[in-house]
N, CA, C and O atoms as a printed pandas DataFrame, in Angstrom:
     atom_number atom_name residue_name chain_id  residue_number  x_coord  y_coord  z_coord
0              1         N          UNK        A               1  144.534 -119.027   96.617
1              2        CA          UNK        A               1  143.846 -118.975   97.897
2              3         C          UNK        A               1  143.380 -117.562   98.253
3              4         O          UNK        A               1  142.222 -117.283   98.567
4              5         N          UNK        A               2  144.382 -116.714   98.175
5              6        CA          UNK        A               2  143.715 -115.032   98.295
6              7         C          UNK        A               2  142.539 -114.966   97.661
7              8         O          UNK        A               2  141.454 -114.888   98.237
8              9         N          UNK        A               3  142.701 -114.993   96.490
9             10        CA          UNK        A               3  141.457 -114.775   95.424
10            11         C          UNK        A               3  139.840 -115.633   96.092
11            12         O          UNK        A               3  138.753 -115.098   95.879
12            13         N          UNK        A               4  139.942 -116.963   96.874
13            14        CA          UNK        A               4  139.202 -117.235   97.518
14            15         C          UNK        A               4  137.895 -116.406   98.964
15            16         O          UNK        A               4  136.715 -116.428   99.317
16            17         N          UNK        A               5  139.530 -115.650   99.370
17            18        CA          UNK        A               5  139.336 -115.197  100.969
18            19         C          UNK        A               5  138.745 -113.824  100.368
19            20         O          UNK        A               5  137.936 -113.241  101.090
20            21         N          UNK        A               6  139.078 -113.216   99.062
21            22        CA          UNK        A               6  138.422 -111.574   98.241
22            23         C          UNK        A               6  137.170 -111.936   97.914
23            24         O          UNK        A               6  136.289 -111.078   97.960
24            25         N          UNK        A               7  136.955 -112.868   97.641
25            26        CA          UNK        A               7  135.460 -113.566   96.764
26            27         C          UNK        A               7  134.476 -113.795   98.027
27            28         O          UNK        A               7  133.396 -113.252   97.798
28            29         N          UNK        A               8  134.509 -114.379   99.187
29            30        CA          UNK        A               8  133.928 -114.323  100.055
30            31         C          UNK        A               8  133.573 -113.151  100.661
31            32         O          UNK        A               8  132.437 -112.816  100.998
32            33         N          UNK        A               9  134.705 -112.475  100.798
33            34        CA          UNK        A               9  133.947 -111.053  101.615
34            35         C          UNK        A               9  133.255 -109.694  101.126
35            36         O          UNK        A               9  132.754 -108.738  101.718
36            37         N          UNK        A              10  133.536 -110.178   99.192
37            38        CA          UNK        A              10  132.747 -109.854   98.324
38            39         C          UNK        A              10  131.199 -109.957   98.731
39            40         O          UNK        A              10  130.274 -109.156   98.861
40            41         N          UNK        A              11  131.405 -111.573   98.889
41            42        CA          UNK        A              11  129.793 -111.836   98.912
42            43         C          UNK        A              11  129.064 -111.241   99.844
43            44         O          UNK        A              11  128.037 -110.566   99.772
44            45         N          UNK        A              12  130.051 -111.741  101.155
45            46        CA          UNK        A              12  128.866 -110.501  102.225
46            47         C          UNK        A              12  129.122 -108.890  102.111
47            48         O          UNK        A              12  128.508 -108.063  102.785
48            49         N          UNK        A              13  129.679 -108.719  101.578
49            50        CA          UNK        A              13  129.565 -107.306  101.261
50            51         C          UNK        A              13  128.285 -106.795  100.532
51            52         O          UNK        A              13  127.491 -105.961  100.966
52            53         N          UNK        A              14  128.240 -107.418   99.410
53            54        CA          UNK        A              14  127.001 -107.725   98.351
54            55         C          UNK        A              14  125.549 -107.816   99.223
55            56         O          UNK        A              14  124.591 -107.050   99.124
56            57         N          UNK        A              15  125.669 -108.818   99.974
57            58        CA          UNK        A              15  124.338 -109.365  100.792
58            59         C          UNK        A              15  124.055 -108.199  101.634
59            60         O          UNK        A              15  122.897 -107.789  101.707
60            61         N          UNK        A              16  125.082 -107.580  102.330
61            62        CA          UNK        A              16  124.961 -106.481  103.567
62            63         C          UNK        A              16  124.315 -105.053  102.503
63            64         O          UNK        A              16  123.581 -104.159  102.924
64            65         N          UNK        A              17  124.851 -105.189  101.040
65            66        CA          UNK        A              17  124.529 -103.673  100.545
66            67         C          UNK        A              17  122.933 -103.768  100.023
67            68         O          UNK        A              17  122.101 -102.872   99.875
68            69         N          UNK        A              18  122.836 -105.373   99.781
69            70        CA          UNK        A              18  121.327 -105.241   99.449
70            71         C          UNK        A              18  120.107 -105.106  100.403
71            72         O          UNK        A              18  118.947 -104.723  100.250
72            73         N          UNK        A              19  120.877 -105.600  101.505
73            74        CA          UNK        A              19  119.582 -105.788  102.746
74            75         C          UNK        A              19  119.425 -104.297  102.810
75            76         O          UNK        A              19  118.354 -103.734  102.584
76            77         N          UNK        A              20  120.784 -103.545  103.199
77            78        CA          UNK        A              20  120.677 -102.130  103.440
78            79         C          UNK        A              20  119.541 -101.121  102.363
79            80         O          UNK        A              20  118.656 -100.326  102.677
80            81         N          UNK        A              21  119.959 -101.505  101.240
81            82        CA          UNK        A              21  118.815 -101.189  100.745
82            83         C          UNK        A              21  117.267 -101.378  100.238
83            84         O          UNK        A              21  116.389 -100.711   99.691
84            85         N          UNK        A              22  117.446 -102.515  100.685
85            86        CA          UNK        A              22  116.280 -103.222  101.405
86            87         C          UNK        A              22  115.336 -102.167  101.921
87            88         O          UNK        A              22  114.214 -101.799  101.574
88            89         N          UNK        A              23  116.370 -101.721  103.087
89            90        CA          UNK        A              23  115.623 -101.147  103.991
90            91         C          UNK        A              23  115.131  -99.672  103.506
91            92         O          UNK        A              23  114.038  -99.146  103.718
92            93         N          UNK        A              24  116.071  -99.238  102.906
93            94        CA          UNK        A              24  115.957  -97.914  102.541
94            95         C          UNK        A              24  114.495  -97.836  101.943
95            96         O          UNK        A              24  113.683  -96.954  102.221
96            97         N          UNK        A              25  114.271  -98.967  101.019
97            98        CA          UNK        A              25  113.108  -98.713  100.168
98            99         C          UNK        A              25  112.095  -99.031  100.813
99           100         O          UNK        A              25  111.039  -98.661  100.301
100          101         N          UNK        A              26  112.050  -99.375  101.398
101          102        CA          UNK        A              26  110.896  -99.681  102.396
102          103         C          UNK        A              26  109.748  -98.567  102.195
103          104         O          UNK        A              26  108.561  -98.866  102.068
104          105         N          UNK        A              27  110.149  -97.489  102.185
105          106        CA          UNK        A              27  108.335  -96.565  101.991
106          107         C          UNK        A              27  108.261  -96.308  100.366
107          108         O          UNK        A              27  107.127  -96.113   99.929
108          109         N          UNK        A              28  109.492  -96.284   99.303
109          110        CA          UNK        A              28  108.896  -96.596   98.080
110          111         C          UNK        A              28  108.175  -97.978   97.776
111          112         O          UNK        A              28  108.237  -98.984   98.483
112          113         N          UNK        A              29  107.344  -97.800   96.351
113          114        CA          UNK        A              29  106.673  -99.014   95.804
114          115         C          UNK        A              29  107.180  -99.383   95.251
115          116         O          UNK        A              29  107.059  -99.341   94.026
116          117         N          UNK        A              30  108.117 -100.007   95.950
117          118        CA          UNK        A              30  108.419 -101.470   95.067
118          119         C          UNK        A              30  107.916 -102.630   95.540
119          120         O          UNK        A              30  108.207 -102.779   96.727
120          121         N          UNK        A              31  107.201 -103.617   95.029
121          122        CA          UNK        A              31  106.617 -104.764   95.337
122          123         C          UNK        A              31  107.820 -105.387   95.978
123          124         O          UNK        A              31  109.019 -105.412   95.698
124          125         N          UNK        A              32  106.886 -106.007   97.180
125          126        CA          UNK        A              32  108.107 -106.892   97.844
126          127         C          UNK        A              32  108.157 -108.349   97.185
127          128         O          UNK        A              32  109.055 -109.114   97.536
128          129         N          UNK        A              33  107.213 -108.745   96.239
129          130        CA          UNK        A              33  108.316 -109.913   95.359
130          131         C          UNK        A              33  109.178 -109.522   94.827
131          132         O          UNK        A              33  110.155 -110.262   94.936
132          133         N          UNK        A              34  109.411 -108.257   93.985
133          134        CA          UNK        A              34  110.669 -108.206   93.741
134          135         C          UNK        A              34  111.905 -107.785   94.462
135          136         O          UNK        A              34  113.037 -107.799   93.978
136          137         N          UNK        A              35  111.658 -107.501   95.373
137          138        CA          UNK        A              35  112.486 -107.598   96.702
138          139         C          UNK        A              35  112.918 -109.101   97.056
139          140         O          UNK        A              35  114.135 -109.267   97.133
140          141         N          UNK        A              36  112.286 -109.976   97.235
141          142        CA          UNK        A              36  112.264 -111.434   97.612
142          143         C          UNK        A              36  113.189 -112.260   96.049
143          144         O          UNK        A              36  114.070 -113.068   96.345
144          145         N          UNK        A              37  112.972 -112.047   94.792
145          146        CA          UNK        A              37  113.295 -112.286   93.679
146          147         C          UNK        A              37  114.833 -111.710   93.957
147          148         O          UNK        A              37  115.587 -112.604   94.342
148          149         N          UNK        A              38  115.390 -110.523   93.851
149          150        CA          UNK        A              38  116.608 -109.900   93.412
150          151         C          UNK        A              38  117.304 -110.880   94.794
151          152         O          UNK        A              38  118.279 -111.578   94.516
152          153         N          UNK        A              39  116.945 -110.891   95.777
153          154        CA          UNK        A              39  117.452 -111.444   97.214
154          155         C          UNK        A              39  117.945 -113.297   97.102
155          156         O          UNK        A              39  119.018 -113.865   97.310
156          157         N          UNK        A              40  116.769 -113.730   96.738
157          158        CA          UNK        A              40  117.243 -115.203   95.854
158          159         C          UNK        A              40  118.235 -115.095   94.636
159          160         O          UNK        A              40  119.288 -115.732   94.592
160          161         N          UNK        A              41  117.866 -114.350   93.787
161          162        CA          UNK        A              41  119.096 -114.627   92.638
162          163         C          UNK        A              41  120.209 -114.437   93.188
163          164         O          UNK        A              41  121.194 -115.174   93.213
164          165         N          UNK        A              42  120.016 -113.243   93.720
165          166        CA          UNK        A              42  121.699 -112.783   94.484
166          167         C          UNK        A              42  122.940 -113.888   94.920
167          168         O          UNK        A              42  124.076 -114.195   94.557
168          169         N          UNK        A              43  121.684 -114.356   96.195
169          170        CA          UNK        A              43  122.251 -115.270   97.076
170          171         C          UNK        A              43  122.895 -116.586   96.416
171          172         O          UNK        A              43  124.041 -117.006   96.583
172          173         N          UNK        A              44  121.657 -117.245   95.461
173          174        CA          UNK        A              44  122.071 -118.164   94.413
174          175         C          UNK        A              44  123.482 -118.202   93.710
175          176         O          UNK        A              44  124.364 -119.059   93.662
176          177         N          UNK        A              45  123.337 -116.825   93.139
177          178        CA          UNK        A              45  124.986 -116.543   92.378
178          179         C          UNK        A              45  125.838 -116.876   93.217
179          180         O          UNK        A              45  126.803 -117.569   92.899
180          181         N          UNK        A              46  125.624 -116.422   94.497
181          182        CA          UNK        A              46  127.299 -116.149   95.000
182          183         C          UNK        A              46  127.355 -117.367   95.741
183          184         O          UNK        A              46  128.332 -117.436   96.487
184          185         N          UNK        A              47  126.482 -118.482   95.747
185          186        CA          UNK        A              47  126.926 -119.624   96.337
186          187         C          UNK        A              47  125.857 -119.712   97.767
187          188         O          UNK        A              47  125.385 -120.764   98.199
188          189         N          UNK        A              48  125.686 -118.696   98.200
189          190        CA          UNK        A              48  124.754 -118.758   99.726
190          191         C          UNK        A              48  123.416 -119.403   99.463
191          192         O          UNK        A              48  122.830 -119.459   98.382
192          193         N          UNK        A              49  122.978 -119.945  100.786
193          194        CA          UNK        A              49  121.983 -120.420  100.750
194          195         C          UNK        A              49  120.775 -119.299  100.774
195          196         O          UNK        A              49  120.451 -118.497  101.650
196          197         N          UNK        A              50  120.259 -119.554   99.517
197          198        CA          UNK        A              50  118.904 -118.388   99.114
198          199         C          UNK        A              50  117.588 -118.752   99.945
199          200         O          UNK        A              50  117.449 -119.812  100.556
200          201         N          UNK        A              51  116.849 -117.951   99.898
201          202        CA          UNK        A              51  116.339 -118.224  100.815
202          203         C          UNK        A              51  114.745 -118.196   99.743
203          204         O          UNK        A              51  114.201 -117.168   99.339
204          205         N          UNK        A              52  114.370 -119.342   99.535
205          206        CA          UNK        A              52  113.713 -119.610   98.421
206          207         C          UNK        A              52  112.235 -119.171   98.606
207          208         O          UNK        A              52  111.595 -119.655   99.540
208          209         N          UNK        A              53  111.528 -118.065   97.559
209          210        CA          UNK        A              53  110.355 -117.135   98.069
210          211         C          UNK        A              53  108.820 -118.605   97.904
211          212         O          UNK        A              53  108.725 -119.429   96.995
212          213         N          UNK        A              54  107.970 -118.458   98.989
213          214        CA          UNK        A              54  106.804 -119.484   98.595
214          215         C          UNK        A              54  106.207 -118.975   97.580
215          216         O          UNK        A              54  104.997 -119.191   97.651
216          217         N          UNK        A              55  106.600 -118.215   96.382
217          218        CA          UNK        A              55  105.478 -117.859   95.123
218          219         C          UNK        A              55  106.501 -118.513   94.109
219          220         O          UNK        A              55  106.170 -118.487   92.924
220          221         N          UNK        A              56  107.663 -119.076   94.431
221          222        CA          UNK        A              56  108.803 -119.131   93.144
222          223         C          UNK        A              56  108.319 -120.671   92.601
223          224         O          UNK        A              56  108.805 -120.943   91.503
224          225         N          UNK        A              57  107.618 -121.517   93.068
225          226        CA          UNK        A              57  106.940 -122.592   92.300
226          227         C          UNK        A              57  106.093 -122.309   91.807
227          228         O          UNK        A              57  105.902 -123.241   91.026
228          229         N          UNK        A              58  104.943 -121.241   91.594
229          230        CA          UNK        A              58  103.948 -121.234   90.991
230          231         C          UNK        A              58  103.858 -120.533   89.691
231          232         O          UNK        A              58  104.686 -119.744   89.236
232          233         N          UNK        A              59  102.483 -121.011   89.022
233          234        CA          UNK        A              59  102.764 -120.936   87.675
234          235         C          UNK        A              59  102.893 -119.439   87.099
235          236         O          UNK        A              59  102.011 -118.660   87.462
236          237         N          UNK        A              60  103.750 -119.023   86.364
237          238        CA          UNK        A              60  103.558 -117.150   86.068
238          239         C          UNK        A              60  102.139 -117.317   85.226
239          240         O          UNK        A              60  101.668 -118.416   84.934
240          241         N          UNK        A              61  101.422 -115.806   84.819
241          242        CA          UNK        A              61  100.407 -115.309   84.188
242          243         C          UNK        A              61  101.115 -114.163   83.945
243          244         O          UNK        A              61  101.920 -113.568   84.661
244          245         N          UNK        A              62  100.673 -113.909   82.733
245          246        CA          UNK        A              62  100.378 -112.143   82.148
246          247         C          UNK        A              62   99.297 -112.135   81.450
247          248         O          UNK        A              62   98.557 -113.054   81.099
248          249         N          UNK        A              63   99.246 -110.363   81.174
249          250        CA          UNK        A              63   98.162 -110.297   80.365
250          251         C          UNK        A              63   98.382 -110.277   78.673
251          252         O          UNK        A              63   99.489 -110.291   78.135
252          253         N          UNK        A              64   97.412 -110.251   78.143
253          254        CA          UNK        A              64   97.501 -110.526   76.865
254          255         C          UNK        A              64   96.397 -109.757   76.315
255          256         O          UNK        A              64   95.247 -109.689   76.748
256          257         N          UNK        A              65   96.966 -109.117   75.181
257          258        CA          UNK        A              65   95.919 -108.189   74.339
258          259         C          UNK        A              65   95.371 -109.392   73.156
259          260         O          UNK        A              65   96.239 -110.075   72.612
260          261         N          UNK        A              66   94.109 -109.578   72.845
261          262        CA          UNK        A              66   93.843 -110.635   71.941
262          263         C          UNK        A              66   92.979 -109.496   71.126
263          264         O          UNK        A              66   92.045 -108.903   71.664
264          265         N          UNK        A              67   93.383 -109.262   69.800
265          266        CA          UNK        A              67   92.359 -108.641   68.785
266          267         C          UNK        A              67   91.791 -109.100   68.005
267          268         O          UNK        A              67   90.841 -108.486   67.520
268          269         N          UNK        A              68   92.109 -110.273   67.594
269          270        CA          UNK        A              68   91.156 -111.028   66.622
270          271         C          UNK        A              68   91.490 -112.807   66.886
271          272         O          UNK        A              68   92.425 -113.389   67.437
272          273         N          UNK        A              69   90.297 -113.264   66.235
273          274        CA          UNK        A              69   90.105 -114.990   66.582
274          275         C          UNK        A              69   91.905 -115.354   65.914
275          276         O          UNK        A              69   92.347 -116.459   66.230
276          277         N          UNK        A              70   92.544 -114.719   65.315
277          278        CA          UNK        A              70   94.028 -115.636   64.633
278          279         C          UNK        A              70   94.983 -115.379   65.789
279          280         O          UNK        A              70   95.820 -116.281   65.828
280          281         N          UNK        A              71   95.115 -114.685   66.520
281          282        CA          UNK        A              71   95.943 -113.899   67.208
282          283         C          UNK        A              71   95.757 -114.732   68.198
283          284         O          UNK        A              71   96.736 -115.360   68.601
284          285         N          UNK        A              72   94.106 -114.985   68.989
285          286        CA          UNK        A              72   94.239 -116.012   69.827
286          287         C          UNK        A              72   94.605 -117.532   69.659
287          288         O          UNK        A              72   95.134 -118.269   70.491
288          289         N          UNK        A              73   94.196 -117.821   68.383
289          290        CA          UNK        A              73   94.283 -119.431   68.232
290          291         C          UNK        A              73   96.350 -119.501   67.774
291          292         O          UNK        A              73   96.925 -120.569   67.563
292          293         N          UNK        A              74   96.902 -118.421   67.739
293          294        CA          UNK        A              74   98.371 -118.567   67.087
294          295         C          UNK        A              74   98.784 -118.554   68.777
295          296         O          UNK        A              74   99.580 -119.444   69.077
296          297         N          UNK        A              75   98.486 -117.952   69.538
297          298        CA          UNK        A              75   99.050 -117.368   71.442
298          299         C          UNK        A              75   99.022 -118.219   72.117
299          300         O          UNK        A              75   99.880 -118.290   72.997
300          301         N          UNK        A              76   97.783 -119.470   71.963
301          302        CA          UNK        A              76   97.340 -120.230   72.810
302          303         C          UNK        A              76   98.946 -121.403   73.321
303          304         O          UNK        A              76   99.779 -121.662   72.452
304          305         N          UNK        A              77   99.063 -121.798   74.364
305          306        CA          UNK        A              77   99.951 -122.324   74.797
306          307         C          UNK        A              77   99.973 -123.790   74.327
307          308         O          UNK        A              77  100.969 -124.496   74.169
308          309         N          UNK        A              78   98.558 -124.142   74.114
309          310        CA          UNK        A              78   98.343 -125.809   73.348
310          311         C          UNK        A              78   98.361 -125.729   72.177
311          312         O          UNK        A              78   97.904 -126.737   71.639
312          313         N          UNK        A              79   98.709 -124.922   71.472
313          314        CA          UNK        A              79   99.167 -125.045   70.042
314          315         C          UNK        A              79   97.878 -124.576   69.131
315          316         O          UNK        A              79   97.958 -124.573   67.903
């Protein structure tokens, strides 16, 4: 049961050190999806209700260097 009541106040400990720095970063660039991202996983792990970002359903993109016709037809996602 101890080990229960340490694990909980873990968690808000955790939640309180990230918001805090949350804030701190606020005038560096860091994109605030990844602000919104580290804040969901967090929460996820430790059991809390995350607070789920509206971009986390949509589909990812990157970029892609294509140098020749094999490179694209081997990359392509449809085979």
């Amino acid at each position: 049961m101890p080990s229960t009541l340490y694990h909980r106040n873990w968690d808000k400990k955790i939640v309180k050190y990230m918001e805090r720095k949350s804030e701190e970063s606020e005038g560096e660039e860091v994109p605030e999806w990844v602000k919104e991202a580290w804040d969901y996983l967090v929460r996820k792990e430790l059991g809390l209700r995350p607070k789920k970002p509206l971009w986390l359903d949509l589909p990812s993109m990157m970029r892609m260097v294509v140098t020749t016709p094999n490179v694209l037809k081997n990359q392509r996602p449809d085979g």
